[in-house]
C-alpha positions as CSV (number, residue, x, y, z in Angstrom):
1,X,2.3,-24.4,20.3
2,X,-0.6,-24.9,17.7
3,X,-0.2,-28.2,15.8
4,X,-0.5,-27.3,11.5
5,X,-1.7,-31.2,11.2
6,X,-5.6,-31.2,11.1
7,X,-6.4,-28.2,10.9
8,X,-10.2,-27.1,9.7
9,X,-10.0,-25.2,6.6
10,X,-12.0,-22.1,7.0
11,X,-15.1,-21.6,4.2
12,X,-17.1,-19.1,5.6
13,X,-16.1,-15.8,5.8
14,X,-19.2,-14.1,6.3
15,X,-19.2,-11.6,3.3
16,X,-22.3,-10.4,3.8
17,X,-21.4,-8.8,7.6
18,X,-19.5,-6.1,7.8
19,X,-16.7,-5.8,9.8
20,X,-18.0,-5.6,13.7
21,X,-15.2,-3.4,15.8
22,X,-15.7,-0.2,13.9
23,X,-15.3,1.3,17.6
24,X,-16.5,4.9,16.4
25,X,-13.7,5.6,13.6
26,X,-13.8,5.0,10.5
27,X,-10.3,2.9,9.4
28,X,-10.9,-0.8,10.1
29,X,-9.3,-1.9,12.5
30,X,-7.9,1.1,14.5
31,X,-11.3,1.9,16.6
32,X,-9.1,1.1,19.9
33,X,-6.0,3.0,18.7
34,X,-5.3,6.6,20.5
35,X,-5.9,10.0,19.2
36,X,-2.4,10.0,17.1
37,X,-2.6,7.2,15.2
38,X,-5.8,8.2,14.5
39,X,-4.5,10.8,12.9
40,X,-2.0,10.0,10.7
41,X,-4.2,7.0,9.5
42,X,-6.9,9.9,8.7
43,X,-3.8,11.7,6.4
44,X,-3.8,8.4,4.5
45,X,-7.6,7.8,4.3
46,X,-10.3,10.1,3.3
47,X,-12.6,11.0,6.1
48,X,-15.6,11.0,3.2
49,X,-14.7,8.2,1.3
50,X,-13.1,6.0,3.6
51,X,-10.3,5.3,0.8
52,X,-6.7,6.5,-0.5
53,X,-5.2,6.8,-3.2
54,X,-1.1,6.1,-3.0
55,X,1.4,7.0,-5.3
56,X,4.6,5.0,-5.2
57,X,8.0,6.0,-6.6
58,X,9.5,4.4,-3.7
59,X,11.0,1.5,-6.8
60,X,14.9,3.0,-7.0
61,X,15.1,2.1,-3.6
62,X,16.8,-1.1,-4.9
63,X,16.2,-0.8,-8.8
64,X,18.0,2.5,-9.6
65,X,16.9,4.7,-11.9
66,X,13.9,3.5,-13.1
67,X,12.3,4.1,-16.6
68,X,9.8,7.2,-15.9
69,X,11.5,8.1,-12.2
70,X,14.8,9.1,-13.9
71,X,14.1,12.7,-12.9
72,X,12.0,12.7,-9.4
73,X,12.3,16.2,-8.9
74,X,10.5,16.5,-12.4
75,X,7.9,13.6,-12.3
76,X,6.6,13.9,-8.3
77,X,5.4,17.5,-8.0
78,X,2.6,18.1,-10.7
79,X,1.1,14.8,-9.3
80,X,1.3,16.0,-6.1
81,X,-2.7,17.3,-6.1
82,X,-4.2,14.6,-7.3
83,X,-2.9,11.6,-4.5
84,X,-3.2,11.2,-1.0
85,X,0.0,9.6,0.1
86,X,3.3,10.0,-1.4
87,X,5.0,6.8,-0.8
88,X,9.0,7.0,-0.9
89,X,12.3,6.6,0.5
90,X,13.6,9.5,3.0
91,X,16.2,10.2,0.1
92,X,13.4,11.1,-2.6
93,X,11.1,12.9,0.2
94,X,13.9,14.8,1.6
95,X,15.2,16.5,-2.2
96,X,12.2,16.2,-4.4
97,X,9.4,17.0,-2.6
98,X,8.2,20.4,-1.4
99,X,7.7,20.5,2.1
100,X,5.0,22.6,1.7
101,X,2.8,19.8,0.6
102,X,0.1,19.1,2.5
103,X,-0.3,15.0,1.4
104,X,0.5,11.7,3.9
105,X,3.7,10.5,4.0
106,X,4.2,6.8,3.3
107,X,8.1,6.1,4.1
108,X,10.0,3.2,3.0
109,X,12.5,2.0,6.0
110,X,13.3,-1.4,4.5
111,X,16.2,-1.7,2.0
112,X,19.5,-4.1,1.9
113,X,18.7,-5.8,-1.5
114,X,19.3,-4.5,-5.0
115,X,18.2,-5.8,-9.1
116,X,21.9,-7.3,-8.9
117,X,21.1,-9.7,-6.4
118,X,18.9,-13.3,-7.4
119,X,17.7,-13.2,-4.1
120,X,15.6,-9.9,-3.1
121,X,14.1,-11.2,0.4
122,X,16.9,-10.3,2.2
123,X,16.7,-6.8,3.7
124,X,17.0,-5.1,7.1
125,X,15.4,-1.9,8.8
126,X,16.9,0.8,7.1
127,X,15.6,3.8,8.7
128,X,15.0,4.1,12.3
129,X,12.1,5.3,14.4
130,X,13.7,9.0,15.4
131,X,14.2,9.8,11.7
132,X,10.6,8.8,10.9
133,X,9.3,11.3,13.0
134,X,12.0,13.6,12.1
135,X,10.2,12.7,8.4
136,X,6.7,13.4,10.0
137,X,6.0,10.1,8.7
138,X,2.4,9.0,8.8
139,X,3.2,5.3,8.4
140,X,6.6,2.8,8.4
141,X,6.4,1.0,5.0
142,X,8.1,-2.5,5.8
143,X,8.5,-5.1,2.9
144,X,7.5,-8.7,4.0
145,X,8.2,-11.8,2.4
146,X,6.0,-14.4,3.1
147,X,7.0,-18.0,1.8
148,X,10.7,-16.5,0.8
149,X,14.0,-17.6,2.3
150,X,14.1,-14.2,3.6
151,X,10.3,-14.6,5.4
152,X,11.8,-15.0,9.3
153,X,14.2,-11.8,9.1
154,X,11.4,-9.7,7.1
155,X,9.1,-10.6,9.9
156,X,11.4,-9.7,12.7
157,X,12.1,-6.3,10.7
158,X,7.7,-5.6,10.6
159,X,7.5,-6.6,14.6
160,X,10.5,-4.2,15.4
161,X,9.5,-1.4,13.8
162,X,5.6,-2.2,14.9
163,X,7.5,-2.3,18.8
164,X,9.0,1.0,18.1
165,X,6.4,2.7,16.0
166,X,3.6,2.0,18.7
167,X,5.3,4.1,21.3
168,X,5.2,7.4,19.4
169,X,1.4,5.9,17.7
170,X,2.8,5.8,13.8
171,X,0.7,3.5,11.5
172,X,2.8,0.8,10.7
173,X,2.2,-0.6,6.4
174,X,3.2,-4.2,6.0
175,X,3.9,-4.3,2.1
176,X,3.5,-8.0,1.0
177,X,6.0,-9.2,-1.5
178,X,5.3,-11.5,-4.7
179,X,9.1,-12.9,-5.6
180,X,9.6,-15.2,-8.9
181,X,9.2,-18.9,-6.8
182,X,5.6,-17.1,-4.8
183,X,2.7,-17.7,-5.8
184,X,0.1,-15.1,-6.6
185,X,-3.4,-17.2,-5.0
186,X,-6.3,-16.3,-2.8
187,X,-4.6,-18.8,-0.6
188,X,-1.2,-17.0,-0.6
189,X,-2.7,-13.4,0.2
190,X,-5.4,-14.8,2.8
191,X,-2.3,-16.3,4.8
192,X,0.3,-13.5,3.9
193,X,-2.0,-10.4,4.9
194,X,-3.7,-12.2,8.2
195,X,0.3,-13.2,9.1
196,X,0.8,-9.4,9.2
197,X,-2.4,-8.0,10.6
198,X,-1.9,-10.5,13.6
199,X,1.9,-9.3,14.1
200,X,0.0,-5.4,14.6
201,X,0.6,-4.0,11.2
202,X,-2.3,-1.2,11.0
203,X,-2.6,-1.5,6.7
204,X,-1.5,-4.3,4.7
205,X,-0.2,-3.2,0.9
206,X,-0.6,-6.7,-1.4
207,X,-2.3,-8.0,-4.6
208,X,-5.7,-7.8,-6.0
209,X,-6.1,-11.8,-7.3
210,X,-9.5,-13.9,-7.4
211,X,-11.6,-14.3,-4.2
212,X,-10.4,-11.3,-3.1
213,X,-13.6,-10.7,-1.2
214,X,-13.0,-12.9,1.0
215,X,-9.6,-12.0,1.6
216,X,-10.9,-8.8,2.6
217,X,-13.0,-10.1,5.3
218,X,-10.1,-12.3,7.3
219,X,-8.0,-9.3,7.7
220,X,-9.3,-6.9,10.1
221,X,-7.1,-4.2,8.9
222,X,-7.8,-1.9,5.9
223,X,-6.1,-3.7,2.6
224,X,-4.5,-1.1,-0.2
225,X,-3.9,-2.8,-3.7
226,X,-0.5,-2.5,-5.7
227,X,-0.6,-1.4,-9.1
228,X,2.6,-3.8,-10.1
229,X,3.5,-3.6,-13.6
230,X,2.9,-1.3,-16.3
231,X,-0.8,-2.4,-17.4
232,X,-2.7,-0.4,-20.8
233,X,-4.0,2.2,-18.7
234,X,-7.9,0.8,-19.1
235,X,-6.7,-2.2,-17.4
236,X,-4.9,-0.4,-14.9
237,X,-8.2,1.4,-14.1
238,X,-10.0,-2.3,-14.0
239,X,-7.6,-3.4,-11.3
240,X,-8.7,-0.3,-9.4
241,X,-12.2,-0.3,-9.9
242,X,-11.8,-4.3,-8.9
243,X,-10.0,-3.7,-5.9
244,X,-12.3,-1.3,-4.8
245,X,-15.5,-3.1,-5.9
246,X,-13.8,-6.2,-3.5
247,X,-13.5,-4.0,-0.9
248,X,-9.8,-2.8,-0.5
249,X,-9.5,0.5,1.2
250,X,-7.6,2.2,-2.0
251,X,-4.8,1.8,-4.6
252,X,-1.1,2.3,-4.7
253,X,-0.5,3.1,-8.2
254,X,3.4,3.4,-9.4
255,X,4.4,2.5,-12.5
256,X,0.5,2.3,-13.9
257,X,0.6,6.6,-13.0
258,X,4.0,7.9,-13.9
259,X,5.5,5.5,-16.9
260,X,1.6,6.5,-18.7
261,X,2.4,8.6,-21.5
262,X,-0.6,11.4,-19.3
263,X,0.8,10.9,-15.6
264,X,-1.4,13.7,-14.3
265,X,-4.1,12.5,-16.3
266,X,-4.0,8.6,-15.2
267,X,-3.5,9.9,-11.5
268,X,-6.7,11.8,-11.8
269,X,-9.1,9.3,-13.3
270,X,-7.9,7.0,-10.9
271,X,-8.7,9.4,-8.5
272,X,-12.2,9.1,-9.9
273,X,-12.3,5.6,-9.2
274,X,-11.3,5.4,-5.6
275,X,-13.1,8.5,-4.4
276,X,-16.3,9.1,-6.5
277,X,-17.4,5.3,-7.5
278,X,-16.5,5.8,-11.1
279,X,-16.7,2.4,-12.8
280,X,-14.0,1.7,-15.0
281,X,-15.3,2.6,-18.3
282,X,-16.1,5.9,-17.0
283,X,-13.2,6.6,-15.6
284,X,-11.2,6.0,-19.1
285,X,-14.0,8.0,-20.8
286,X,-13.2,10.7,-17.9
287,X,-9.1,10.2,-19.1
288,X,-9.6,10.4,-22.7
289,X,-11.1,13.9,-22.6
290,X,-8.6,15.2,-20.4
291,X,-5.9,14.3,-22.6
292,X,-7.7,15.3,-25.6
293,X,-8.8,18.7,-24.6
């Protein structure tokens, strides 16, 4: 097996190249995939922009009710226009979304852990490959904790369900964790998002942090960047503008769209951002005439 001890350090990541397997499509990464994975990734990416927006209200899944999801049937539908993917558990999907809808589905199928525990990196698969397709999921959201006690079972759960989710060609989302004893580095990410892209995981959900250029370059798989918690929503649209400036492939904004006082409002500047190269400043200029028309 490969020996840790001596190992080079790599310094040169080559920003300046882009990435050299495009293969004729236009998701990094997924040149050599077949014609359904294709796509479903192309329900999750725009075919003009390249880039998603995400909205995640998947959060009860082991927090409850959570302060601005305490009535999903209410909160989900009016943002429903302005994202691309609705990320969720198969409980929200199934009772508070329309069917109709005509977004990518992003499904949670990890879950075993819950606010009450000290310990959240314990979880197993929770949903199984039949009833993702039942779902007409367009990826398998799998929580990974890298560096965490739980790290060896959360990795067995994202090679599982990449097994199983390659056979009927669903996108695969390894979602990397941040718990209270992991740190949030350039060095953490590089090695937590490469650790998932070489397991097969076809987009990697994690943290904007600094050199995240670079990070984008050692992971040959499209990156989308959490919104974690509750930022003023001018910082919130930095982070995006950021993360797409670095070169991530979108946002998944949760708590940054619907505990903002203008939900609709916050989803459509960000929208701004991802899709039309809106810079930050404009983007909150762009927010505070919609809520004060």
């Amino acid at each position: 097996m490969a020996d840790k001890d001596g190992l080079k350090v790599a310094k040169d990541y080559h920003l300046d190249a882009p990435f050299a397997n495009e293969g004729g499509f236009y998701v990094k990464g997924a040149g050599n995939l077949d014609w359904g994975m294709k796509k479903h990734l192309s329900n999750i990416f725009d075919p003009k922009s390249g880039n998603t927006v995400m909205f995640a209200f998947d959060h009860g899944y082991f927090m409850g009710s959570t302060a601005g999801l305490e009535r999903l049937d209410l909160v989900i539908p009016p943002l429903i226009p302005y994202v691309d993917v609705l990320m969720g558990t198969r409980g929200a999907l199934r009772t508070c979304v329309p069917p109709e809808n005509r977004k990518g589905i992003a499904l949670r199928v990890t879950s075993g852990s819950s606010m009450l525990n000290d310990d959240l990196s314990h979880e197993c698969l929770a949903v199984d490959l039949e009833d993702a397709i039942r779902m007409n999921a367009d990826c398998m959201a799998v929580q990974t904790f890298i560096g965490a006690d739980g790290q060896l079972s959360s990795l067995e759960n994202l090679s599982r369900c990449i097994n199983e989710a390659m056979r009927y060609s669903i996108p695969v989302m390894g979602v990397v964790a941040v718990g209270k004893d992991m740190e949030r580095t350039d060095r953490f990410f590089k090695l937590a998002t490469r650790i998932l892209a070489e397991l097969g995981a076809n987009i990697i959900k994690t943290y904007y942090c600094e050199n995240f250029e670079e990070i984008i370059a050692a992971c040959p798989v499209p990156i989308v960047v959490a919104g974690g918690k509750k930022l003023p929503e001018n910082e919130a649209m930095t982070l995006a503008y950021n993360s797409i400036k670095g070169g991530a492939k979108g946002v998944d904004m949760g708590r940054n769209i619907f505990q903002s006082n203008h939900p609709v409002e916050m989803a459509q500047s960000i929208r701004k951002i991802v899709h039309e190269g809106y810079t930050d400043k404009e983007a909150f200029e762009y927010f505070t005439d919609l809520i004060n028309k």
